[in-house]
N, C-alpha and C positions, 0 to 999 in steps of 0.2 A: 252379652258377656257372661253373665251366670249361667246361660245353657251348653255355652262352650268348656266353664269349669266341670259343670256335671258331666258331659261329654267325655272332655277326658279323663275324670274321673271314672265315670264306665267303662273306658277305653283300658287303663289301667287294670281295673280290676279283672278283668279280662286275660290277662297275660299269666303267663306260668311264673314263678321266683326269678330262674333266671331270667327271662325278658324284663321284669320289670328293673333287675341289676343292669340289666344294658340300657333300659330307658333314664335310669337316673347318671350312669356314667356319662350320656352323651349329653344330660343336660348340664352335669357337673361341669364338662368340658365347653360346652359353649360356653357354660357364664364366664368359667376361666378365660376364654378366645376375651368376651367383654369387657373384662376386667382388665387384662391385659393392653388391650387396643386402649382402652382412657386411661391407663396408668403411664401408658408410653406418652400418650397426647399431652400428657401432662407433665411430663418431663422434658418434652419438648419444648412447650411453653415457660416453663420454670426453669428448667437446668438443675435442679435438687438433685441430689445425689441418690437420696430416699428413697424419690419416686424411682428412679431404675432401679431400687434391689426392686423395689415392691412388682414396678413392671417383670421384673427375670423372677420371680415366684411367681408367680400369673402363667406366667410362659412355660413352668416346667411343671406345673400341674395339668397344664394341656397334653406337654408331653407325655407327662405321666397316663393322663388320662385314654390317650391314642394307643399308649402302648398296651397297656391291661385289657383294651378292647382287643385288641388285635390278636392276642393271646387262642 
């Protein structure tokens, strides 16, 4: 586990500015994909009103984030 943190740690450091802007956008955006995906699960389970704004924030940070990639 700790040689794969230094790993990609190396791995990073390695990259010019912008690369490392597209390495954190796309991580950005996964976690959003995550957060999203158990936000909805959980409005599923619940019916909370809450949870679905919270789900649809989740979701348009992804969008967000797909679109500035794309750019």
């Amino acid at each position: 586990m700790m040689t794969d943190i230094l790993h990609l740690l190396l791995l990073i450091t390695q990259y010019e500015k912008q690369d490392f802007q597209d390495v954190l956008s796309i991580g950005a955006g996964v976690f959003a994909l995550i957060l999203f995906s158990l936000s909805l699960y959980s409005w599923l389970r619940r019916k909370r009103f809450s949870l679905l704004v919270v789900a649809l924030a989740f979701f348009l940070k992804k969008c967000n984030s797909v679109c500035t990639r794309t750019k």
